[in-house]
C-alpha positions in Angstrom: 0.0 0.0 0.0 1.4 3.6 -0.9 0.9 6.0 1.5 1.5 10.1 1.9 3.0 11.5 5.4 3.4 15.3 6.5 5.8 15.9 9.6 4.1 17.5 12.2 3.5 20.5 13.0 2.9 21.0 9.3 2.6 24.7 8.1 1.4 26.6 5.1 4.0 26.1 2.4 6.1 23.6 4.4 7.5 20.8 2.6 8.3 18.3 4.7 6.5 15.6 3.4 6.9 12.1 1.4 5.6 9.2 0.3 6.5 5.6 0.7 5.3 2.1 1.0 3.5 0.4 4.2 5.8 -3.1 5.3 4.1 -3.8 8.2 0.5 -2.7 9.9 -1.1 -3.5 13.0 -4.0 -1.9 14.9 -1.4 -0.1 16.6 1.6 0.1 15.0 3.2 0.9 11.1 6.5 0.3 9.8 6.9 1.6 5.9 9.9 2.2 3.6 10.3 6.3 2.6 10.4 6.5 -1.1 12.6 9.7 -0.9 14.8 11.7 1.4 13.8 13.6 4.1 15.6 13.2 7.4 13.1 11.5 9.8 14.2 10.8 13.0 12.9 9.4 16.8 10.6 11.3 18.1 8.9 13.5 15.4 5.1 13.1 14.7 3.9 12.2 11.8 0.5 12.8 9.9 -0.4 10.1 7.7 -2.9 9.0 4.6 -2.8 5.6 3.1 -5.1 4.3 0.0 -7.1 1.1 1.5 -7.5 -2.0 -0.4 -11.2 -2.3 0.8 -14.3 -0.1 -1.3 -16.6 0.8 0.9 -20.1 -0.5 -0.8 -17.5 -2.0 -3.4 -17.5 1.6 -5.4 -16.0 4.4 -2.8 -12.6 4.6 -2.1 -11.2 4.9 1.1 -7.8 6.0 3.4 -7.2 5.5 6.2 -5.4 8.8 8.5 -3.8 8.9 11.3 -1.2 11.2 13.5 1.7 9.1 15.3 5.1 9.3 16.6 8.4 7.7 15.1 9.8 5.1 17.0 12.9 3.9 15.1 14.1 4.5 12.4 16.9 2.5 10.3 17.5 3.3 6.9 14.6 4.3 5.0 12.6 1.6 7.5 10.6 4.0 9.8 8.4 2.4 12.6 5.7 4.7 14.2 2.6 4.5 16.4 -1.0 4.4 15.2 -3.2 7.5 17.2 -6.6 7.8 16.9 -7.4 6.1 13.1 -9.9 7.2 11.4 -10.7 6.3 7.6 -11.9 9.0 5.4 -14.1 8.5 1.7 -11.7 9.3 -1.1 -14.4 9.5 -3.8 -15.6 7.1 -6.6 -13.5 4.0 -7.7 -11.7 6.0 -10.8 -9.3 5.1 -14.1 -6.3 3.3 -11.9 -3.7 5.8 -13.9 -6.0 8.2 -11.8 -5.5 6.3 -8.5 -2.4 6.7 -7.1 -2.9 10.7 -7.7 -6.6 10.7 -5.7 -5.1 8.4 -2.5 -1.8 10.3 -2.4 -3.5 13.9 -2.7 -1.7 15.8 0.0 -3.4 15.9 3.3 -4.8 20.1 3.3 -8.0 20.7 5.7 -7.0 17.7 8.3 -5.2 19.4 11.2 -7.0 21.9 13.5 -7.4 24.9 12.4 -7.7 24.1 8.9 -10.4 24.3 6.4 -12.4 20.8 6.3 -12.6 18.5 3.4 -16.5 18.9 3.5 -16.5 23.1 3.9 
């Protein structure tokens, strides 16, 4: 599963974000593999969006998001904790060139004191 994180606390024009590839998940934990380079490190919280296998109905898409904190990190392995999951609708099941652009849309309107998804 691909997946999109921000480093928290994100801010307006701040790019310190990526995108890599889930190993591992549990119910409370993640390990995944960075695709690119940004220095992560014990420690730092983490915002995350990963595209779910599952349809909801067999037609929606779904993600699931989460916030978390990096545990270890070894290479580009990173292992975090799962806080407070929720899964978000990511639309209707589209062209799968389209795919990997609507799951890994960047994660604007999900922190406090942002504009909503459904304003």
């Amino acid at each position: 599963m691909d997946l999109y994180y921000q480093i928290l606390p994100h801010r307006p024009g701040d790019q310190r974000s990526g995108t890599g590839k889930v190993q591992d998940i549990s119910s409370r934990g993640l390990a995944f593999r960075t695709d690119i380079d940004v220095a992560l490190c014990p420690g730092q919280c983490l915002r995350v969006s990963l595209a779910w296998p599952a349809k909801l109905d067999g037609q929606c898409l779904l993600r699931l998001v989460f916030n978390g904190g990096i545990l270890r990190v070894s290479g580009d392995l990173v292992v975090m904790t799962i806080g407070h999951p929720e899964f978000r609708t990511a639309g209707q099941s589209i062209a799968p060139d389209l795919l990997e652009t609507a799951t890994m849309a960047p994660l604007h309107g999900l922190l406090p004191g942002e504009p909503g998804e459904d304003d």
